[in-house]
N, C-alpha and C positions, 0 to 999 in steps of 0.2 A: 504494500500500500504506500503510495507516494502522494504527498501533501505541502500544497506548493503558499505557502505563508502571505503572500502579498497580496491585496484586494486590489484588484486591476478593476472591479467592479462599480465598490464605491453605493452611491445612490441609484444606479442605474440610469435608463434612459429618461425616465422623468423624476427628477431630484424633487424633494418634498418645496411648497410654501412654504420659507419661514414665517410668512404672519407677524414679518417686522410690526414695531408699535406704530401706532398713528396710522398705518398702511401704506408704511415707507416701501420707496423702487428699489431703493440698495441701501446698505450697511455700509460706510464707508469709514474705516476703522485704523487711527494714527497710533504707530509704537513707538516710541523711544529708546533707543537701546542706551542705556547709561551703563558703557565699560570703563571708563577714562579713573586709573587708581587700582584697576582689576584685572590690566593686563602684565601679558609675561615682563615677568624684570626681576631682575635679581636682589632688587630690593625686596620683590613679595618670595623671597626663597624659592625662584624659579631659575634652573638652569642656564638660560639663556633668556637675551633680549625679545620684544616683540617684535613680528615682521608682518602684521596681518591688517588689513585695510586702515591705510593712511595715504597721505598725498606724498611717500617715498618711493621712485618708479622705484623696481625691482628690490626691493627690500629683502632683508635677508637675517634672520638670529643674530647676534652674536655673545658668540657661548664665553658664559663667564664674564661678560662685560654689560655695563650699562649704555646703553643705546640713546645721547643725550637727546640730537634730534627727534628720536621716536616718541621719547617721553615727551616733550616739547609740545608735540601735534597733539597727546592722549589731553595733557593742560588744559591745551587749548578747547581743547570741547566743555571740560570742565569747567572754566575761569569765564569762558567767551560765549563759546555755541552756547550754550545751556541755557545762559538767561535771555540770549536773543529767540531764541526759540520757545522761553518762556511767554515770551513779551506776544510773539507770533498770535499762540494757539490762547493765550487766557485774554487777547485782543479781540479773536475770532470766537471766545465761547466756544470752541473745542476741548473734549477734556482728552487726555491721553492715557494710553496702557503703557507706562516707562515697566520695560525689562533689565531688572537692576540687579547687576553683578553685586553680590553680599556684600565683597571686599570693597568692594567699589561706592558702595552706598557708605560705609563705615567711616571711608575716608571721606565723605562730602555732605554734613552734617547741616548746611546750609540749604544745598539743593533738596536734600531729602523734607525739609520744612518747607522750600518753597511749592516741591510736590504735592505736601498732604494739605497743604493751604489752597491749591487750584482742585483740588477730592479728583486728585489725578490718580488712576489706578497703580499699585506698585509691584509687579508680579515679580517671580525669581527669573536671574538669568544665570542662575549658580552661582558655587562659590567663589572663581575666578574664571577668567577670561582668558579659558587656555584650553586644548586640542584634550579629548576624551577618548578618539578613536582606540586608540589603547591601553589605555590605564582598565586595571584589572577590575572586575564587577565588583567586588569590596570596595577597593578604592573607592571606587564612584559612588557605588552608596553611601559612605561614608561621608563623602565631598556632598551630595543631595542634603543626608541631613545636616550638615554642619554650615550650610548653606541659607536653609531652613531656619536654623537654631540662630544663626547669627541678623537674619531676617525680621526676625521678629526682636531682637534684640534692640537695633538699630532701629527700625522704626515704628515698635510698639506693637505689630499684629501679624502673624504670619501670613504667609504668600497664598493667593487662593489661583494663580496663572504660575505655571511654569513655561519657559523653555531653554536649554542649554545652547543652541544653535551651533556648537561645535562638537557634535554628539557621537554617541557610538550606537551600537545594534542593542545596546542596553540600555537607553537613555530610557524610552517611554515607558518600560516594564517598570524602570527601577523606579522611576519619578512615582507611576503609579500606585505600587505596592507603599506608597507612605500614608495611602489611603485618605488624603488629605486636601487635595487639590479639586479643586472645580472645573479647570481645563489641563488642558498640555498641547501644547503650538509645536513642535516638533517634527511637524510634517507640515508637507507641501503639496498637499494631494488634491487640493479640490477649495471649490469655490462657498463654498458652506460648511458649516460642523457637521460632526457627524461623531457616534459614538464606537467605541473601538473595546472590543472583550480582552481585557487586557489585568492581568496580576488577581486573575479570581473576580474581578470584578469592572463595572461599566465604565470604562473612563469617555467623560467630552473631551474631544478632539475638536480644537480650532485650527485648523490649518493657516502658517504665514506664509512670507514669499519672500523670496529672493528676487526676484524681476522688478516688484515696482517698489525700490529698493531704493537708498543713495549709496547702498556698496556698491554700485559699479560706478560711480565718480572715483572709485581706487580698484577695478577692475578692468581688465580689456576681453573681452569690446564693453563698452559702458557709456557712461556719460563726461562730455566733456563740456558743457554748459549747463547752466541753470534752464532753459530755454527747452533740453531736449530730453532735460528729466519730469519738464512740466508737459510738453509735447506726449512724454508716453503715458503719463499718468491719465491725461486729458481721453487719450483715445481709448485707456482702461476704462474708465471711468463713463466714459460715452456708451461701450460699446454692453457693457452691464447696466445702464439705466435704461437703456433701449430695453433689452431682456426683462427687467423688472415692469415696463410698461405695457409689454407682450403680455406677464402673468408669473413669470421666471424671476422674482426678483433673488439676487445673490450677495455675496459680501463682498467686501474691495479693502483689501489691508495696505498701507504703506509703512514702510520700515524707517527708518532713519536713526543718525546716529549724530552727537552733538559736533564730533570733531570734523565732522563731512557737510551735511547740511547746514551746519550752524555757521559756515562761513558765509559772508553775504550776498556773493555771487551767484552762489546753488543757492541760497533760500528766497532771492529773487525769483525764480519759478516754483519753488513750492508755495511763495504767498498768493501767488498767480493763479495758480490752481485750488485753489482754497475760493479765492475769489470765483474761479469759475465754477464750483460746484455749489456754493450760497446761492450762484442763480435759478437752480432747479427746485421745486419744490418735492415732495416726499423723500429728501436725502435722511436719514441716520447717521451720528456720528457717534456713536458710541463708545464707550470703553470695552476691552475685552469682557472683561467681569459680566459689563452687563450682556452681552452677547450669550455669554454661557448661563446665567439664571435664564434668560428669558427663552433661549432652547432646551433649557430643563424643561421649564413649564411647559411650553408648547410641542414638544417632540421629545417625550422622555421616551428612554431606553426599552426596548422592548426585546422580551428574548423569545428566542423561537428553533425551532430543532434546525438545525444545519444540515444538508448530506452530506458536506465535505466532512462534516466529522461524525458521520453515522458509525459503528459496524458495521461489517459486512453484512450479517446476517440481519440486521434492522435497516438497511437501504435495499436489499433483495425484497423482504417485508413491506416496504412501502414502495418501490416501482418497479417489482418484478411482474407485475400486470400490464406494465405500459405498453410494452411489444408484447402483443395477446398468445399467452399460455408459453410464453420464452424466459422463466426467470433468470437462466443462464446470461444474457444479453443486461441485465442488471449487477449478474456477480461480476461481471466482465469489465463492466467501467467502473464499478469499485477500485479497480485495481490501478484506474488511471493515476494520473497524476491529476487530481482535484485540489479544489483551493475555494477563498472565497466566493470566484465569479463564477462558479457551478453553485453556489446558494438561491438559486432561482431557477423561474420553471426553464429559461434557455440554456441554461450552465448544466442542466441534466440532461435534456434533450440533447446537447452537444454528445455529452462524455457518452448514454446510450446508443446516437447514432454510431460515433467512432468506432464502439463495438461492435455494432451489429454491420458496418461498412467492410469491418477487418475480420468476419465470420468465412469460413469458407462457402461456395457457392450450397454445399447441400443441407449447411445450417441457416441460411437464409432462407433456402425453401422448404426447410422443415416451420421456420418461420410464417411465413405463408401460407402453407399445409394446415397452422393452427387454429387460421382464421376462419369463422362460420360463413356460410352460403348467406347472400345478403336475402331475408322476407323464406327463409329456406326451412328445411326440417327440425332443424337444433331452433330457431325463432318457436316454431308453432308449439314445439315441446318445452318450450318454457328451457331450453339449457343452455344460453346463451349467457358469458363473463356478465357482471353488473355492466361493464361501460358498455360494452356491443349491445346491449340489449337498449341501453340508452340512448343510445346513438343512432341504431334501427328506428328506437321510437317517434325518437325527435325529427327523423328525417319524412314521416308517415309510414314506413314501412310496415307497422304492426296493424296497420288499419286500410288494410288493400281489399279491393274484391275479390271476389275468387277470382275474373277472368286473368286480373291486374297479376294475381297469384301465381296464377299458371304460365302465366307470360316473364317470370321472372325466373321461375324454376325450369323453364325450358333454356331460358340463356343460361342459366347455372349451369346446367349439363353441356352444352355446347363448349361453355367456355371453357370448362375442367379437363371436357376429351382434346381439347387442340391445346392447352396451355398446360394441362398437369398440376394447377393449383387453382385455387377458387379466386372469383373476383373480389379486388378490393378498393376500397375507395374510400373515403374520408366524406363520408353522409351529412354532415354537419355545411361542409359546403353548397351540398346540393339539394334543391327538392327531388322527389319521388321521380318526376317526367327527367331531369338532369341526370339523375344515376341510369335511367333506363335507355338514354343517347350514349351515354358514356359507355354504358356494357354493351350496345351494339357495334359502335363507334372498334372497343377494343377486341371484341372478338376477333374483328379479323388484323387485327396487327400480326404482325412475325412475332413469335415468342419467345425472342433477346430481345427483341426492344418491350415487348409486352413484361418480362420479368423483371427489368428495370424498371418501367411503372410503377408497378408490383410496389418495387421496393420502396420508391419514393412515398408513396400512398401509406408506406406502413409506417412510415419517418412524419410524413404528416397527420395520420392520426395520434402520433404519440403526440407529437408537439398542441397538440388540442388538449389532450389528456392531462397534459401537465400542469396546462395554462389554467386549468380546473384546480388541479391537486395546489398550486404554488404559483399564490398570487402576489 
């Protein structure tokens, strides 16, 4: 059994309303990343220097040494960006989600007042501002809670948003199992929350971004004016309130950081675009926090059986009927490689067809072999599977004349001497005069191309079946 961990699924094709407040078009939701005091340096008993988004091209460590430039630029976010960027958003009645490095908050005891003074949200962004990819799972639990611990120390209440942003394959489990959190940002997967089964229990997932970002004012390709960071926001921004006026409304996150944005060249286009989204009306600005109470309330958590994590012997149990009287064709795609985008009625029908596409030819027609004579003698005696019997019904087949009768069981015979299995068709598409074009129609086909039919017909009654079973 092979079990493939990534939701490539998501929401599906039609993601839920969130039922924003007021009956807003989009969520359009500002973070602050406050690292400046929290990153690498050998003053916080790190290794090496920082190298990681500042206006240094090609930056680089340097081990054992303090990096005076570097620190310089981190200052400057703290000293400068910060309270222009205060001035910005508590000018504009915006409030913000600052993701605040522990260390970083400990050292900047001003900003941290001027935060809780604008009821700016203060989530975690860890305990420092340094690469997690492989520091050992202790470690980093350790680092979550002490992160935690120092969080609330520093500004009175502990964190109810996390996210590390320089994470590992353990970030969301570990973050999770503190049991404590309201969200975790850690992903980038999607344009709305969504809830994630994680550490024994329901965690909200806000998903951030890296795109409509000011880290690429210290990335390549990225941005190199104020102008082209407001440029993309605008066309973000455009292209999700359209969607929300359709019916689709979704969330719009921008990231920023004090030592990037905060200079006043780049926040020339983010006051710009601030401006230009004041002129729409149902915009939301929300803090994260409040994003994830109010997806609580309106889309909580629901649990429900999975097949990617059935047994074997409890996914045969529930759609070993699907391909009529073939449980086999069920054990068969148990064995796939499933995952969460076979959690619905497509992701099943997928993993069954592949089975039954990779049967050999005389387990397909034993397949076909299984199926009853359509209005036939298995209908009249009552022994027809539940769905065939349904599906005869539904089509009027159980309610024919005798002549209608006769005439259906004569093509029966016909069809079975020249093709060697009985006719099949997916009834739910057609009325009664529709099947009875069709069975004339396919008697006389060639019986390769008719066995192919065949098959398709049995692939499309399942897909019906399902769409029943796994809504």
């Amino acid at each position: 059994m092979q079990r493939y961990p990534r939701d490539l699924r998501g929401h599906g094709p039609n993601a839920p309303d969130p039922h924003w407040p007021g009956g807003a078009r989009i969520a359009v939701q500002f973070v602050l990343n406050y690292e400046e005091g929290g990153e690498n340096c050998v003053l916080h008993g790190d290794p090496a220097s920082e190298a990681f988004l500042s206006d240094i091209p090609g930056a680089a460590p340097w081990p054992g040494q303090r990096h005076w430039n570097m620190e310089s630029i981190y200052d400057y976010g703290a000293r400068a960006g910060f309270w222009r960027l205060h001035r910005l958003f508590t000018g504009a009645s915006i409030p913000l989600t600052i993701y605040g490095v522990a260390s970083a908050l400990a050292r900047s005891p001003e900003q941290v007042a001027a935060m809780q003074a604008a009821d700016w949200e203060i989530a975690s962004h860890g305990l420092k501002w340094v690469e997690h990819k492989d520091m050992p799972e202790d470690e980093e639990r350790a680092a979550i809670s002490e992160a935690i611990r120092l969080h609330q120390e520093v500004t009175g209440a502990p964190p109810r948003g996390w996210y590390t942003g320089r994470c590992s394959t353990n970030t969301v489990r570990l973050a999770a199992e503190t049991g404590q959190l309201a969200y975790i940002s850690d992903t980038y997967d999607d344009d709305l929350p969504h809830w994630m089964q994680v550490a024994g229990r329901d965690q909200l997932i806000i998903p951030y971004t890296l795109e409509c970002n000011d880290m690429r004012f210290a990335t390549s390709p990225g941005w190199i004016t104020g102008e082209q960071f407001e440029s993309y926001l605008r066309d973000t921004f455009d292209t999700l309130y359209a969607e929300g006026v359709a019916g689709a409304p979704k969330m719009m996150t921008v990231g920023l950081h004090c030592r990037l944005i905060g200079r006043p060249g780049k926040l020339a286009g983010l006051r710009r675009f601030i401006e230009h989204i004041q002129g729409f009306d149902g915009v939301w600005c929300p803090r994260r926090i409040d994003i994830a109470e109010h997806w609580a309330k309106v889309h909580p958590p629901k649990r429900q059986e999975r097949p990617s994590e059935m047994d074997q012997a409890r996914f045969v149990a529930r759609f070993g009927g699907v391909f009529e009287h073939s449980p086999w064709v069920a054990g068969r795609a148990h064995a796939l490689e499933l995952g969460p985008a076979h959690d619905c009625a497509a992701g099943v029908h997928n993993a069954l067809c592949r089975a039954f596409r990779t049967a050999t030819r005389e387990e397909r027609l034993g397949v076909l072999r299984a199926h009853p004579d359509l209005a036939g003698k298995l209908a009249a005696a009552g022994r027809l599977s539940a769905e065939s019997a349904a599906e005869q019904a539904g089509a009027g087949l159980d309610r024919l004349s005798d002549a209608d009768r006769a005439a259906f069981e004569r093509l029966n015979a016909d069809y079975v001497a020249r093709h060697g299995f009985p006719f099949i068709i997916a009834v739910r598409d057609h009325d009664t005069a529709g099947i009875r074009a069709a069975m004339e129609r396919r008697l006389a086909q060639d019986s390769g191309a008719e066995f192919a039919e065949a098959c398709r017909q049995v692939e499309r009654i399942a897909a019906l079946r399902l769409r029943e079973m796994l809504t």
